[in-house]
PDB file of N, H, CA, C and O in Angstrom:
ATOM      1  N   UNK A   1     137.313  94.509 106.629  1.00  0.00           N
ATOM      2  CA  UNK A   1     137.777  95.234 105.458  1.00  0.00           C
ATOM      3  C   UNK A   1     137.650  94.377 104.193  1.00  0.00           C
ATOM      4  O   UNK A   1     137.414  94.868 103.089  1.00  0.00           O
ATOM      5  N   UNK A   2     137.780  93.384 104.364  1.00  0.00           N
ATOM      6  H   UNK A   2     137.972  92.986 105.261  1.00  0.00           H
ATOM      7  CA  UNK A   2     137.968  92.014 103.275  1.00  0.00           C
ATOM      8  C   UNK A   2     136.772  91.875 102.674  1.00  0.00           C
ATOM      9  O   UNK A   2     136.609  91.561 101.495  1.00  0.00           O
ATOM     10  N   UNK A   3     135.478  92.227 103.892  1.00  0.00           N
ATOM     11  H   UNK A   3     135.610  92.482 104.850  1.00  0.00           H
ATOM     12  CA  UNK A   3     134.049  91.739 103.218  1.00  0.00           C
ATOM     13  C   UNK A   3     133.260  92.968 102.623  1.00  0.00           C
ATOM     14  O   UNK A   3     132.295  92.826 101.872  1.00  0.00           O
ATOM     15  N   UNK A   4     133.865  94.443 103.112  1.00  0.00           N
ATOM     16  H   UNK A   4     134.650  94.558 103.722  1.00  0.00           H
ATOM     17  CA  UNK A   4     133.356  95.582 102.703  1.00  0.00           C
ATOM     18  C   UNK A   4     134.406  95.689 100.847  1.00  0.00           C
ATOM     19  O   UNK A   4     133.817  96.411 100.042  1.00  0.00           O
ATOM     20  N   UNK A   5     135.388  95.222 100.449  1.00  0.00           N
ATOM     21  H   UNK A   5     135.866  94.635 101.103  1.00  0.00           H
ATOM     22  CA  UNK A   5     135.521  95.604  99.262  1.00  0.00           C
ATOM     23  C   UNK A   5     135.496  94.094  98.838  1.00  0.00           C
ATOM     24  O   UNK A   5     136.579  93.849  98.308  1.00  0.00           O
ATOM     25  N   UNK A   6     134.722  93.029  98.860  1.00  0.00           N
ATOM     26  H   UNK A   6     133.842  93.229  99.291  1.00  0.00           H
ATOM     27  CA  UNK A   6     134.141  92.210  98.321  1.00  0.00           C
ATOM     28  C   UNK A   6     132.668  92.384  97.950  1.00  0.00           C
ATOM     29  O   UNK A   6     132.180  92.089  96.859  1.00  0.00           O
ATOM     30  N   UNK A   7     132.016  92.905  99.009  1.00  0.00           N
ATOM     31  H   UNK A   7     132.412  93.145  99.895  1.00  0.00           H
ATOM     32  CA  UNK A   7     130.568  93.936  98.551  1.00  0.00           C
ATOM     33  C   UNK A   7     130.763  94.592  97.646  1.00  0.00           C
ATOM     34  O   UNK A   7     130.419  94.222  96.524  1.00  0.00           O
ATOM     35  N   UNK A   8     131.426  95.857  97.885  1.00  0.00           N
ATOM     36  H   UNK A   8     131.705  96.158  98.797  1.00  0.00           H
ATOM     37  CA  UNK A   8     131.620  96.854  96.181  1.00  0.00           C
ATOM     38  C   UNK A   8     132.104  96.257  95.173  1.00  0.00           C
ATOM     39  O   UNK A   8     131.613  96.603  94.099  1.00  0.00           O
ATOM     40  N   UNK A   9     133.301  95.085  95.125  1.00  0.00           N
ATOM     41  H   UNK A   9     133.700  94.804  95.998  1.00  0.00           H
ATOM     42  CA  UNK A   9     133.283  94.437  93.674  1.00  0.00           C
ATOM     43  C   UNK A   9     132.152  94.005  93.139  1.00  0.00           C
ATOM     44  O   UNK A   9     132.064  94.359  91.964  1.00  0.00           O
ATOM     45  N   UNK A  10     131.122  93.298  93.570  1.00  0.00           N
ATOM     46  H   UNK A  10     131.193  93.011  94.525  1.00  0.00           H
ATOM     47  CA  UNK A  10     130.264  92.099  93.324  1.00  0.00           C
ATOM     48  C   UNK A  10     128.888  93.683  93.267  1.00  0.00           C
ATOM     49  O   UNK A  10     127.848  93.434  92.657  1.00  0.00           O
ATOM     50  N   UNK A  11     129.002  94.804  93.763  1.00  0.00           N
ATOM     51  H   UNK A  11     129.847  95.006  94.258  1.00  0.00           H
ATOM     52  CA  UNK A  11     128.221  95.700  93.423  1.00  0.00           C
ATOM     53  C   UNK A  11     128.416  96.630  91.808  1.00  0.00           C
ATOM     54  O   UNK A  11     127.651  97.233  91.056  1.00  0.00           O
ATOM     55  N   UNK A  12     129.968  96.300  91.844  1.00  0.00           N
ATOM     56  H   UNK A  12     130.589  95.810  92.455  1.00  0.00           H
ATOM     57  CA  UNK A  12     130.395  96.724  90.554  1.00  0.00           C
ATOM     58  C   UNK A  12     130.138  96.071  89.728  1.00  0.00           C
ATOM     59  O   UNK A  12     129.506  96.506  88.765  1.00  0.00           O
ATOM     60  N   UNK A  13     130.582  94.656  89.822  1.00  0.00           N
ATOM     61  H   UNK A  13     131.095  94.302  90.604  1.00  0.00           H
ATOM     62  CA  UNK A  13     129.901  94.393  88.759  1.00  0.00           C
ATOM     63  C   UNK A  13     128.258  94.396  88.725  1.00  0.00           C
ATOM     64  O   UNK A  13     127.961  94.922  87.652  1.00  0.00           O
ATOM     65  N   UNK A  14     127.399  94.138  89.235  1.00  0.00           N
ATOM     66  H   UNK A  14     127.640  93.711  90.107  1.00  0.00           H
ATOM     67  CA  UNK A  14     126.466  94.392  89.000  1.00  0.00           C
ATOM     68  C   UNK A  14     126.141  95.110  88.150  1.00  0.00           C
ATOM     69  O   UNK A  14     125.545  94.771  87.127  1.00  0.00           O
ATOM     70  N   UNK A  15     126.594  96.558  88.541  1.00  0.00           N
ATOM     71  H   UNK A  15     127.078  96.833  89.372  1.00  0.00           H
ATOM     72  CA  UNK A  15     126.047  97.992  87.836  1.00  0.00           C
ATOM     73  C   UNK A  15     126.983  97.775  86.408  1.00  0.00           C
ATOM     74  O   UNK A  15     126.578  98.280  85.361  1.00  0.00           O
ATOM     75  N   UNK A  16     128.151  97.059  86.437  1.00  0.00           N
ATOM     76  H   UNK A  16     128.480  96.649  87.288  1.00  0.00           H
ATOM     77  CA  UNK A  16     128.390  96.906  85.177  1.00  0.00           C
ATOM     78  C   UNK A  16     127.584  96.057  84.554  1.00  0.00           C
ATOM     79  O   UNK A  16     128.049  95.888  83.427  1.00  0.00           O
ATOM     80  N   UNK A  17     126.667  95.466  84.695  1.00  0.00           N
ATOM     81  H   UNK A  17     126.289  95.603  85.610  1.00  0.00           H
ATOM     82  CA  UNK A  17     126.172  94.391  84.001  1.00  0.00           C
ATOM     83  C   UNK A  17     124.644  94.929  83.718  1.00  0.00           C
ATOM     84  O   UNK A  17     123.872  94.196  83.099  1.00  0.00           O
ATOM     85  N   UNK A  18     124.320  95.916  84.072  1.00  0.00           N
ATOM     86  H   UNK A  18     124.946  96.512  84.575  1.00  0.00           H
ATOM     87  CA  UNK A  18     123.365  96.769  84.031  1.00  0.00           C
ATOM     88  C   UNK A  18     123.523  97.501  82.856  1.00  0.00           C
ATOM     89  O   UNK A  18     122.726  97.435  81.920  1.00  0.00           O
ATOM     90  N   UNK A  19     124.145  97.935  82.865  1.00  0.00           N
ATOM     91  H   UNK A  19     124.792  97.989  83.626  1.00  0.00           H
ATOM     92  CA  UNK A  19     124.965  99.183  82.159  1.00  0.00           C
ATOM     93  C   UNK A  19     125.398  98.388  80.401  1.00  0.00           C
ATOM     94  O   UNK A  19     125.500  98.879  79.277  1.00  0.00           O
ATOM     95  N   UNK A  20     125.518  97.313  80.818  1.00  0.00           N
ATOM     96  H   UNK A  20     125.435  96.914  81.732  1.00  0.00           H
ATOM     97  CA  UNK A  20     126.251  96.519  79.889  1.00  0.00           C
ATOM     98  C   UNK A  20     124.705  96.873  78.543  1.00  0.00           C
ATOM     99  O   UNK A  20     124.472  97.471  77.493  1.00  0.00           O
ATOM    100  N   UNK A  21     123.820  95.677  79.946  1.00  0.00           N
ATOM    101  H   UNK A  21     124.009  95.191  80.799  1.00  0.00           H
ATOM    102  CA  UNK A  21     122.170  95.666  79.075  1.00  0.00           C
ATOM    103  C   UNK A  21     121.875  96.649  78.505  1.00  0.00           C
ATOM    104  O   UNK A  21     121.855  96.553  77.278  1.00  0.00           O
ATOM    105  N   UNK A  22     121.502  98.082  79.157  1.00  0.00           N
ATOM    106  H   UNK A  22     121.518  98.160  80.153  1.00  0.00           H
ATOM    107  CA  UNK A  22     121.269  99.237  78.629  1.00  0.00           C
ATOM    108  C   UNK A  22     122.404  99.641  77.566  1.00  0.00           C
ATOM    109  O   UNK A  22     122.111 100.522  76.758  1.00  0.00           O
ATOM    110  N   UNK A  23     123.396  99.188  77.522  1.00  0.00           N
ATOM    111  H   UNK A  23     123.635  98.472  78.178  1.00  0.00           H
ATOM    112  CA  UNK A  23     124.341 100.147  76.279  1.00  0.00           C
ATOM    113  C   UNK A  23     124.137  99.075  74.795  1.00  0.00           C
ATOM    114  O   UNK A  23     124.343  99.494  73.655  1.00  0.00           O
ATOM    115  N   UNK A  24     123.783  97.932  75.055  1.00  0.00           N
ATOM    116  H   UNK A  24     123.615  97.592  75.980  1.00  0.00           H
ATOM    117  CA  UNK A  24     123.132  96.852  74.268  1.00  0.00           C
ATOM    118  C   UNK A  24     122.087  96.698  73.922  1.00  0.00           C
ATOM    119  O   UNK A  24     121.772  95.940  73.005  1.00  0.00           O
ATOM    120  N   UNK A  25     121.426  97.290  74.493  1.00  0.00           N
ATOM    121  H   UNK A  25     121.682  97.905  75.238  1.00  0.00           H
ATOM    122  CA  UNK A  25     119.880  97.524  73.754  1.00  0.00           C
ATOM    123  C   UNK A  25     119.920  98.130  73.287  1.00  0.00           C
ATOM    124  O   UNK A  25     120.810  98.980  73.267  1.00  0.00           O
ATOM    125  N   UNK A  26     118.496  98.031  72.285  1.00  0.00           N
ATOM    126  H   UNK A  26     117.773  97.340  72.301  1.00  0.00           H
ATOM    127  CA  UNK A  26     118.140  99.455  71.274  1.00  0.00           C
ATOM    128  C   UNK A  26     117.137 100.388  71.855  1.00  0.00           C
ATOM    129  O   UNK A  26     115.986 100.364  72.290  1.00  0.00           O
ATOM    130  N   UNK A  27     117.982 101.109  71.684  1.00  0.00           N
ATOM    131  H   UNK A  27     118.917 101.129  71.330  1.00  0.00           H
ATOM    132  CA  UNK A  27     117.334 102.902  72.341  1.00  0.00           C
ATOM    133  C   UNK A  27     117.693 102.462  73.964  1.00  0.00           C
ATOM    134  O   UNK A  27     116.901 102.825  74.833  1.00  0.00           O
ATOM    135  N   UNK A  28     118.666 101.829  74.269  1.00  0.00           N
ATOM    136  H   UNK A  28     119.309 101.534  73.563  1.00  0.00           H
ATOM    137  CA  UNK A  28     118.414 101.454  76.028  1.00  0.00           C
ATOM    138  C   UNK A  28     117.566 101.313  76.939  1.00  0.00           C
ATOM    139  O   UNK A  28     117.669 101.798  78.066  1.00  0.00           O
ATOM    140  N   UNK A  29     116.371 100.426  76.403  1.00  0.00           N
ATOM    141  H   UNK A  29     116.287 100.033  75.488  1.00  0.00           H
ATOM    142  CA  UNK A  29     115.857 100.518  77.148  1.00  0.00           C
ATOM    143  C   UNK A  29     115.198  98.642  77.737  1.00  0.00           C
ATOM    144  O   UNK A  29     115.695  97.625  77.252  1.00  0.00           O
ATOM    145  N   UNK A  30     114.196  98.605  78.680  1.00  0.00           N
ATOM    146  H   UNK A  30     113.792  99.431  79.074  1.00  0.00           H
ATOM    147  CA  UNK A  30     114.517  97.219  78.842  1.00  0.00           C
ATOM    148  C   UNK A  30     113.503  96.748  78.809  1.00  0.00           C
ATOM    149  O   UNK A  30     112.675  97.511  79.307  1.00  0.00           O
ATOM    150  N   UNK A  31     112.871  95.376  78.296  1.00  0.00           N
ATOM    151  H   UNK A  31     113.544  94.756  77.892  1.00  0.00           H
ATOM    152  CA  UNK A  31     111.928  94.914  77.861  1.00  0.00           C
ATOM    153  C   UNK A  31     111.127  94.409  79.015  1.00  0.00           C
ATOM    154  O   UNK A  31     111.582  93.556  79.777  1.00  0.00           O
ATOM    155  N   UNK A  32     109.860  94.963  79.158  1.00  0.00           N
ATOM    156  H   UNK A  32     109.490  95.655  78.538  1.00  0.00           H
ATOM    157  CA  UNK A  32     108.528  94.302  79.758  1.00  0.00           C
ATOM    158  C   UNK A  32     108.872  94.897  81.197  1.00  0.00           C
ATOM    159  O   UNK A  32     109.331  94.289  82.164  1.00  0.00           O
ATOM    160  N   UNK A  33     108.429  96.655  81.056  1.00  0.00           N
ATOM    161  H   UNK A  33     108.056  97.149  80.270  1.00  0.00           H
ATOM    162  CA  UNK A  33     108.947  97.532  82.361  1.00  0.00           C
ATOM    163  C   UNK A  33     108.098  97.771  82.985  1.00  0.00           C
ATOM    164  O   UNK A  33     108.256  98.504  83.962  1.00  0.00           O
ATOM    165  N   UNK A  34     106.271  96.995  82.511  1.00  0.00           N
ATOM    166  H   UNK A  34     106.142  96.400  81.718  1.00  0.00           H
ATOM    167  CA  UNK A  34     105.364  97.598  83.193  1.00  0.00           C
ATOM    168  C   UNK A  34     105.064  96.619  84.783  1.00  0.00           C
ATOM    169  O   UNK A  34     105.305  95.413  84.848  1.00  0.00           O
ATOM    170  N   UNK A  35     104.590  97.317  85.782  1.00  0.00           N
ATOM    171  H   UNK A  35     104.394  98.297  85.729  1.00  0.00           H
ATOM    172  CA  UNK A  35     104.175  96.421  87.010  1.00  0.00           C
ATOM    173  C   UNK A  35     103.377  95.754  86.646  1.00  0.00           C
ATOM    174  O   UNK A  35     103.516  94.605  87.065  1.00  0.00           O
ATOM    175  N   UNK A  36     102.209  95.964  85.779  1.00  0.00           N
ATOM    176  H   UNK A  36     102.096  96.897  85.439  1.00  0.00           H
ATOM    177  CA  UNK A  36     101.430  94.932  85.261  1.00  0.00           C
ATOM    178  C   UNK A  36     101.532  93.590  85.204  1.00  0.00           C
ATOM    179  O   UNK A  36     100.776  92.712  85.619  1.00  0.00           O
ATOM    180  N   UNK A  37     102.787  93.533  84.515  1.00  0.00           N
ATOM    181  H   UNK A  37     103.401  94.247  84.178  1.00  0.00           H
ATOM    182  CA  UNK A  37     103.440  92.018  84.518  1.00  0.00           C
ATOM    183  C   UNK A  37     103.275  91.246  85.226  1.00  0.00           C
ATOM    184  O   UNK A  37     102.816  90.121  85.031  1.00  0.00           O
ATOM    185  N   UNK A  38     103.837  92.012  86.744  1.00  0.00           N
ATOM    186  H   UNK A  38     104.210  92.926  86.903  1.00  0.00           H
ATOM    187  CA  UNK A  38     104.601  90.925  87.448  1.00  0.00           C
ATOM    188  C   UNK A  38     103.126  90.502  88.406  1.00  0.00           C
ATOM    189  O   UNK A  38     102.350  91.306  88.923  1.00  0.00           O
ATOM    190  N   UNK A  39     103.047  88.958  88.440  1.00  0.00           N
ATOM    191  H   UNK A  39     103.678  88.305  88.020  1.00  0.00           H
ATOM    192  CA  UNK A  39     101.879  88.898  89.382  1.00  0.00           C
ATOM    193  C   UNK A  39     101.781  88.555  90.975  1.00  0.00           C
ATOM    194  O   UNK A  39     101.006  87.948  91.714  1.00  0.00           O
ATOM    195  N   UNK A  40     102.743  89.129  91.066  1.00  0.00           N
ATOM    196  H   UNK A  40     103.373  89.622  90.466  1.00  0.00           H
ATOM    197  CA  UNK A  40     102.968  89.573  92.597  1.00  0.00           C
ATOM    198  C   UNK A  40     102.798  90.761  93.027  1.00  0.00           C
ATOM    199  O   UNK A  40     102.174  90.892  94.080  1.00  0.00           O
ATOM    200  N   UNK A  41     103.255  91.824  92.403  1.00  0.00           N
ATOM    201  H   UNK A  41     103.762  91.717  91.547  1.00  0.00           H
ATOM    202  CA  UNK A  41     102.961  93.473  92.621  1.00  0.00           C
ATOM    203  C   UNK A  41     101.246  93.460  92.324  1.00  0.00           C
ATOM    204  O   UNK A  41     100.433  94.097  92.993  1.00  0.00           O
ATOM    205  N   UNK A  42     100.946  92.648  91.249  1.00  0.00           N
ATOM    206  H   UNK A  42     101.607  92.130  90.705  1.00  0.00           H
ATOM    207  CA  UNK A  42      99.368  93.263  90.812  1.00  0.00           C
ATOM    208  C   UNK A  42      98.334  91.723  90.954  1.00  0.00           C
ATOM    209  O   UNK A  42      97.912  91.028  90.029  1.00  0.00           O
ATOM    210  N   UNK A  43      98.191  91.583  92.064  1.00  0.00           N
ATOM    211  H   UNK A  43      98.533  92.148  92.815  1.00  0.00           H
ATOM    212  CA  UNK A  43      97.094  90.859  92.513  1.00  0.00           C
ATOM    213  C   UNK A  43      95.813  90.714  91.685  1.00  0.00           C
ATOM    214  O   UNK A  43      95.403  89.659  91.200  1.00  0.00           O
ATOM    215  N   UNK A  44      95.299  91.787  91.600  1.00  0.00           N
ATOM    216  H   UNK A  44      95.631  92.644  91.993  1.00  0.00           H
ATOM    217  CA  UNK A  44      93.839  92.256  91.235  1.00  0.00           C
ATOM    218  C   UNK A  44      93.645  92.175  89.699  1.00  0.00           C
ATOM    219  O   UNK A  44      92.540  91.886  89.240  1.00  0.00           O
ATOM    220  N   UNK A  45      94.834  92.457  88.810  1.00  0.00           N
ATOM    221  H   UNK A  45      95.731  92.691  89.183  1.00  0.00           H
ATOM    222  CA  UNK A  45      94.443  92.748  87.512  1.00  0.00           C
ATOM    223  C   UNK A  45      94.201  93.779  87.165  1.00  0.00           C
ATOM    224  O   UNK A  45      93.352  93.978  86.296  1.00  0.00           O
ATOM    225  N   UNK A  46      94.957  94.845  87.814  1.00  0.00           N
ATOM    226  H   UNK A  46      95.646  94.683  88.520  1.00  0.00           H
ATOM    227  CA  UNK A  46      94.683  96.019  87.334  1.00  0.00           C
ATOM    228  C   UNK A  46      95.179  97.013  86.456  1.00  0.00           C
ATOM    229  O   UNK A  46      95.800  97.458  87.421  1.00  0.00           O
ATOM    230  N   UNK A  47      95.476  97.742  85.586  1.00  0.00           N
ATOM    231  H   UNK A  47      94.971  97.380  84.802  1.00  0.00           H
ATOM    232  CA  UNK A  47      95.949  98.550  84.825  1.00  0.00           C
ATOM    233  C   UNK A  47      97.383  99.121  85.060  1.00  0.00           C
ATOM    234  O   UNK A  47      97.620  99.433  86.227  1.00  0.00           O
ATOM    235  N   UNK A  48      98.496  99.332  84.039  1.00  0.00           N
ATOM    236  H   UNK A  48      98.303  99.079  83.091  1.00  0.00           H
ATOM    237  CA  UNK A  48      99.707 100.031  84.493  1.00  0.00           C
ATOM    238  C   UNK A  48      99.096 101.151  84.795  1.00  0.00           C
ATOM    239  O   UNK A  48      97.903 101.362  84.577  1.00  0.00           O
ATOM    240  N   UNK A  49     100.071 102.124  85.442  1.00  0.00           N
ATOM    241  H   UNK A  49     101.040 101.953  85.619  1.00  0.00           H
ATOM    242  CA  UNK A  49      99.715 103.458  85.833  1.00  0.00           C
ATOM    243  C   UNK A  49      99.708 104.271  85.207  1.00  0.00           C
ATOM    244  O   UNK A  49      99.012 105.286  85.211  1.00  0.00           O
ATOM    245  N   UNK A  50     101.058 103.700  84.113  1.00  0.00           N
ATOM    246  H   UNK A  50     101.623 102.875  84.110  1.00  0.00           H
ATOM    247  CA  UNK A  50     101.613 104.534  83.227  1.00  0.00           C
ATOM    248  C   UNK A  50     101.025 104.550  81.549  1.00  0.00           C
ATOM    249  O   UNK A  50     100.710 105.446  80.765  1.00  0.00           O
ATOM    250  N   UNK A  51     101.062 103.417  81.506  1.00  0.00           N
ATOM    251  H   UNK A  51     101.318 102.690  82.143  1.00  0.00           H
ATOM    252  CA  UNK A  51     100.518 103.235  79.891  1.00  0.00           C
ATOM    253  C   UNK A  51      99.162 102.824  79.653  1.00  0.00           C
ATOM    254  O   UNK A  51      98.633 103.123  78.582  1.00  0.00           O
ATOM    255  N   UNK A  52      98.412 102.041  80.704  1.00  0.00           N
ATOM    256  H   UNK A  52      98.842 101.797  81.573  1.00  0.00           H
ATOM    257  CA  UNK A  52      96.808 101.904  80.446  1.00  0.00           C
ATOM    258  C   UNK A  52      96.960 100.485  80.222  1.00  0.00           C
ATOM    259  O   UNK A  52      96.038  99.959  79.600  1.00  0.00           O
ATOM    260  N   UNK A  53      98.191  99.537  80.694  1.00  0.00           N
ATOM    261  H   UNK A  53      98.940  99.965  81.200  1.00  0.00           H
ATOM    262  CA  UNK A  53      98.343  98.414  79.816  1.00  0.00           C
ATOM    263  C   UNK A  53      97.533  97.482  81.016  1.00  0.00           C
ATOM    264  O   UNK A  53      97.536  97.725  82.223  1.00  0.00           O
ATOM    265  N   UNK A  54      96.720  96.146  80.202  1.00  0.00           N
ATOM    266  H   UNK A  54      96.718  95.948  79.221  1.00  0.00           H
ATOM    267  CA  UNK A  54      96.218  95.102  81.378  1.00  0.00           C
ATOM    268  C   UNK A  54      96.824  94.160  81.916  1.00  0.00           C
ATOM    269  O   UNK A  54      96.662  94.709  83.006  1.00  0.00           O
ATOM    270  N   UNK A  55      97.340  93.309  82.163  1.00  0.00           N
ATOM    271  H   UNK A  55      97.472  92.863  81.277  1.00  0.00           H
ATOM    272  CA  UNK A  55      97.875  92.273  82.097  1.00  0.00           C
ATOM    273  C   UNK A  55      98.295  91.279  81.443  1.00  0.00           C
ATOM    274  O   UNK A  55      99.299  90.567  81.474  1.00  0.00           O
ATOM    275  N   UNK A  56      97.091  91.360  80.670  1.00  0.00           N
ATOM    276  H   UNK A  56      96.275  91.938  80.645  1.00  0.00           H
ATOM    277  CA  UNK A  56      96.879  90.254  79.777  1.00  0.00           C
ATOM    278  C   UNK A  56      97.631  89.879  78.351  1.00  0.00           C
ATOM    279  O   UNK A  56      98.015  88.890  77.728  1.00  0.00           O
ATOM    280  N   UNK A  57      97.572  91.847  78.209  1.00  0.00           N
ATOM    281  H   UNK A  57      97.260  92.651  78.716  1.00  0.00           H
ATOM    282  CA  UNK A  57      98.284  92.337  77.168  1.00  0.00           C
ATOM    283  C   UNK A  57      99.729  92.504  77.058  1.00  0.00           C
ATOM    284  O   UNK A  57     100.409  92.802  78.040  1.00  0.00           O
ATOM    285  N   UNK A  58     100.419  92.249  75.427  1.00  0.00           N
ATOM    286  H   UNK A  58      99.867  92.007  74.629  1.00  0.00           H
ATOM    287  CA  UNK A  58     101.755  91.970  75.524  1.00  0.00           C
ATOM    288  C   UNK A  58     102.587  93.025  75.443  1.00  0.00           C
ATOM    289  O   UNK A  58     103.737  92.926  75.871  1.00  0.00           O
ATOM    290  N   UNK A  59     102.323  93.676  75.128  1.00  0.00           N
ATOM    291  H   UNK A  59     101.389  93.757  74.780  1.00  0.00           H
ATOM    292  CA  UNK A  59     102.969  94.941  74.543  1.00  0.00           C
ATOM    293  C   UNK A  59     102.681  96.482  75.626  1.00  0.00           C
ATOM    294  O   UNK A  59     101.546  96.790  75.988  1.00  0.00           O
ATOM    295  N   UNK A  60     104.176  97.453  76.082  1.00  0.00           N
ATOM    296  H   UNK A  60     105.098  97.203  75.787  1.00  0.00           H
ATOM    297  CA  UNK A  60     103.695  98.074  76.391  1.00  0.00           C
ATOM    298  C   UNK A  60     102.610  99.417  75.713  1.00  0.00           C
ATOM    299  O   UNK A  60     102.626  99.364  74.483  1.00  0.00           O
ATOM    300  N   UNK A  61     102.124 100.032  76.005  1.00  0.00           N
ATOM    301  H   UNK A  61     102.111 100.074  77.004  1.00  0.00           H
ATOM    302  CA  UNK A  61     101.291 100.837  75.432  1.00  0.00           C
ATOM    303  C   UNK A  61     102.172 102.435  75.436  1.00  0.00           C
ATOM    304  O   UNK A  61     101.455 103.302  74.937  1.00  0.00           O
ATOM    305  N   UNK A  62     103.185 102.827  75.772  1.00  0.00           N
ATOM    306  H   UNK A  62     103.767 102.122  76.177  1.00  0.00           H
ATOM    307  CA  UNK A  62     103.868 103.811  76.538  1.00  0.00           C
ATOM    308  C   UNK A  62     104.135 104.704  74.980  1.00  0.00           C
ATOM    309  O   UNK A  62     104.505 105.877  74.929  1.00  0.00           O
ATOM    310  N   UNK A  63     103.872 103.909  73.899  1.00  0.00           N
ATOM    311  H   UNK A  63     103.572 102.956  73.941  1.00  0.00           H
ATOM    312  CA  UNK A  63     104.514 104.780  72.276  1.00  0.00           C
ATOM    313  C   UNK A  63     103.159 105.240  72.290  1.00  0.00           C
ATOM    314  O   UNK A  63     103.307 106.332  71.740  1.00  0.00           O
ATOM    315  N   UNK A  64     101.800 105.137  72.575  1.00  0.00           N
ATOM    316  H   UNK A  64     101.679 104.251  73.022  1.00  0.00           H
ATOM    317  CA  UNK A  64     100.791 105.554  72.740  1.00  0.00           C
ATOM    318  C   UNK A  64     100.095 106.629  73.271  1.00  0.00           C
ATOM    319  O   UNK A  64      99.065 107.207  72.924  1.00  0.00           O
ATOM    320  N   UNK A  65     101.187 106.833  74.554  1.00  0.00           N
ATOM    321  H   UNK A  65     102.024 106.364  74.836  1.00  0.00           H
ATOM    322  CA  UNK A  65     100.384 107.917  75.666  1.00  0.00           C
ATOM    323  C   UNK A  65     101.125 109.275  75.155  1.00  0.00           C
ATOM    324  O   UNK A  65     102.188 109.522  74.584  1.00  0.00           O
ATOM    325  N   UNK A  66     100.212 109.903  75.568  1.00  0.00           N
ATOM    326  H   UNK A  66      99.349 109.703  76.032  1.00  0.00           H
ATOM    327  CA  UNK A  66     100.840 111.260  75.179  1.00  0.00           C
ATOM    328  C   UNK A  66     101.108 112.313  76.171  1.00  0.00           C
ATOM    329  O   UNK A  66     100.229 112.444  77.023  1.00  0.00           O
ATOM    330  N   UNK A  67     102.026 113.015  76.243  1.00  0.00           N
ATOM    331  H   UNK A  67     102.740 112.909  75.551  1.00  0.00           H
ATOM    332  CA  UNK A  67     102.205 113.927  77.182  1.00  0.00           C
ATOM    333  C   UNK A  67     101.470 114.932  77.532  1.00  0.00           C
ATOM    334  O   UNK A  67     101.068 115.747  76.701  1.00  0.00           O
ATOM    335  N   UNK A  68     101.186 115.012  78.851  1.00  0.00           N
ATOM    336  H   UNK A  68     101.513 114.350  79.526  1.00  0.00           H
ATOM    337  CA  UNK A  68     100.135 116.085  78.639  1.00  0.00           C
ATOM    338  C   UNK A  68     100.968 117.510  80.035  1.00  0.00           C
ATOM    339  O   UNK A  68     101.432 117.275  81.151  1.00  0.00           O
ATOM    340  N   UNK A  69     100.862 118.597  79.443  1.00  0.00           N
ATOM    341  H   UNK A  69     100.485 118.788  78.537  1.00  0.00           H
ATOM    342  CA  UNK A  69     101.842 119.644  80.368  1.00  0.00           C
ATOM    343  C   UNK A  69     100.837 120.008  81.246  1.00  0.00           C
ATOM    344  O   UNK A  69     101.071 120.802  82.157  1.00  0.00           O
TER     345      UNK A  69
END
């Protein structure tokens, strides 16, 4: 019982500390969200999925893309 509501504190806070970031940012949102980035997910060098962004590049591209219905 001791270690199951020591999990949910240490989960609470977490999500508070989440929550914290997002209510602290501007427009909530969080900096450098593309997989691109990380060079473990993207081996190859290949393109976000979402924004067209390379790797290489700093900025996401996502104010760019446009919706398409």
């Amino acid at each position: 019982m001791k270690l199951a509501l020591v999990t949910i504190g240490l989960l609470a806070i977490g999500f508070a500390g989440i929550a914290i970031k997002i209510w602290a940012k501007k427009n909530g949102e969080f900096a450098g969200t593309c997989a691109s980035q990380n060079p473990f997910l993207n081996k190859d060098g290949q393109a976000c999925g979402f924004c067209g962004k390379l790797p290489e590049e700093q900025d996401c591209k996502k104010d760019t893309v446009t919706d398409t219905p």
